[in-house]
C-alpha positions in Angstrom: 97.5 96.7 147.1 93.9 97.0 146.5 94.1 93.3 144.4 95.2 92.0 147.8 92.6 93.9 150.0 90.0 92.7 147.4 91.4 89.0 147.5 91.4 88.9 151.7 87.4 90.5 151.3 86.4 87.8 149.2 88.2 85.0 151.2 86.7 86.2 154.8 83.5 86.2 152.6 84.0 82.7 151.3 84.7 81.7 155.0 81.5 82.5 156.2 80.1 80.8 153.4 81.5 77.5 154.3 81.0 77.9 157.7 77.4 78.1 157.0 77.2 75.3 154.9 78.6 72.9 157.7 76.2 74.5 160.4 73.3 73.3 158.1 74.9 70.0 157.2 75.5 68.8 161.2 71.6 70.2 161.8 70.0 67.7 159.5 71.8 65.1 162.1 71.8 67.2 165.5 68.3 68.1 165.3 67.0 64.5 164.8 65.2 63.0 168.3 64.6 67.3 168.8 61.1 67.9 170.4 58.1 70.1 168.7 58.3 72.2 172.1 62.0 72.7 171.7 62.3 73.2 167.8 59.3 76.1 168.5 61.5 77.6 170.4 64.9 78.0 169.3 63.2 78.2 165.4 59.9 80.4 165.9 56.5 79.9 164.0 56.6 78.1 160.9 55.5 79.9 157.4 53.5 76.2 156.9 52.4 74.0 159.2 50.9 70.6 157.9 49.5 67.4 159.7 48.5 63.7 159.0 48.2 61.0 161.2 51.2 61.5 163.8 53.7 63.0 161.0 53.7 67.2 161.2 55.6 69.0 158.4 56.8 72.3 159.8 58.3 74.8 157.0 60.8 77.5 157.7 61.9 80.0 154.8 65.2 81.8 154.5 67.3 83.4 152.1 67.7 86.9 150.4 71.6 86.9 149.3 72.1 87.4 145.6 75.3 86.8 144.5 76.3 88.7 141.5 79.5 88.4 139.0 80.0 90.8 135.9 83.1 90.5 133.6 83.8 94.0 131.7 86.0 94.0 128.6 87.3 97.2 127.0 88.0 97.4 123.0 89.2 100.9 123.1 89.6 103.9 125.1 86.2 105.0 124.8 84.2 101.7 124.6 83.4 99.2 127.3 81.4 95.8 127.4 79.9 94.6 130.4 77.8 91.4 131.0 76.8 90.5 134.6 74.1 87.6 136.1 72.6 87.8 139.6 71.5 84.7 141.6 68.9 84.7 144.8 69.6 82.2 147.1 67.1 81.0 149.3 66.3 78.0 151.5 62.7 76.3 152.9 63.8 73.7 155.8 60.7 71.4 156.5 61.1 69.5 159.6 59.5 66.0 159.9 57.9 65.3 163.1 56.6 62.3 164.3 54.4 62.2 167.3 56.3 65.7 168.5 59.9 64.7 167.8 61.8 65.4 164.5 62.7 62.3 162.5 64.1 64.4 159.8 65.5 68.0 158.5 64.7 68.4 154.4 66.4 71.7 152.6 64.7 73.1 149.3 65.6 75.8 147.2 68.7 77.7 146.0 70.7 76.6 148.7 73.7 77.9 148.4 77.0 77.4 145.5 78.3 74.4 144.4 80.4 73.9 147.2 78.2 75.7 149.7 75.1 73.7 149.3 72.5 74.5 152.2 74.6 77.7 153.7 71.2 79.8 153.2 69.4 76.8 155.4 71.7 78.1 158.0 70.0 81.2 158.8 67.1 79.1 160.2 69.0 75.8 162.0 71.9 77.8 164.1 69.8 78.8 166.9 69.3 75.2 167.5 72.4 73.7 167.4 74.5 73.3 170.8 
């Protein structure tokens, strides 16, 4: 029983992963032709805000999930080995402006897994996707 409750947790888990993941993958296209005014708005105040010429470079940080696996072995009754890793994921989405309208989204960082790539980026792009 508590193989199967642990194997559903880790599934609905893995779900919200991927759902992630896709969120930031259609905002790199969505948010394209996006105004400054209306980016401002759904995404806040940048961390970094850079300008030359007409092209503005507005940086957003995310991230703070660590993903952690351990593996424990036993050799006997009274001895245990256990090895674990921890990963932080993060994510910087610098948007491109030019002349106050995005011309591109750009994701940096420790994204997400291997099959998750930009899920952290998320955290930043849903709030202006329609």
């Amino acid at each position: 029983m508590k193989i199967v409750l642990a194997l559903a947790v880790a599934l609905l888990v893995a779900g919200c992963t991927f759902q992630r993941a896709a969120i930031s993958s259609r905002a790199q296209i969505e948010l394209v032709g996006m105004s400054k005014i209306e980016l401002l708005s759904c995404a806040g105040v940048p961390i970094r805000q850079e300008q030359m010429d007409n092209i503005e470079f507005l940086t957003y940080s995310s991230g703070g999930d660590s993903v952690g696996t351990a593996v424990a072995t036993s050799t006997s009754p009274s001895t245990a080995i256990a090895t674990g890793k921890r990963t932080h994921r993060y994510c910087e989405v610098t948007f491109v402006l030019n002349n106050g309208v995005v011309q591109k989204v750009n994701y940096q960082g420790r994204t997400g897994g291997l099959l998750t790539k930009g899920e952290q980026c998320a955290f930043i792009v849903e709030n202006c996707l329609k």
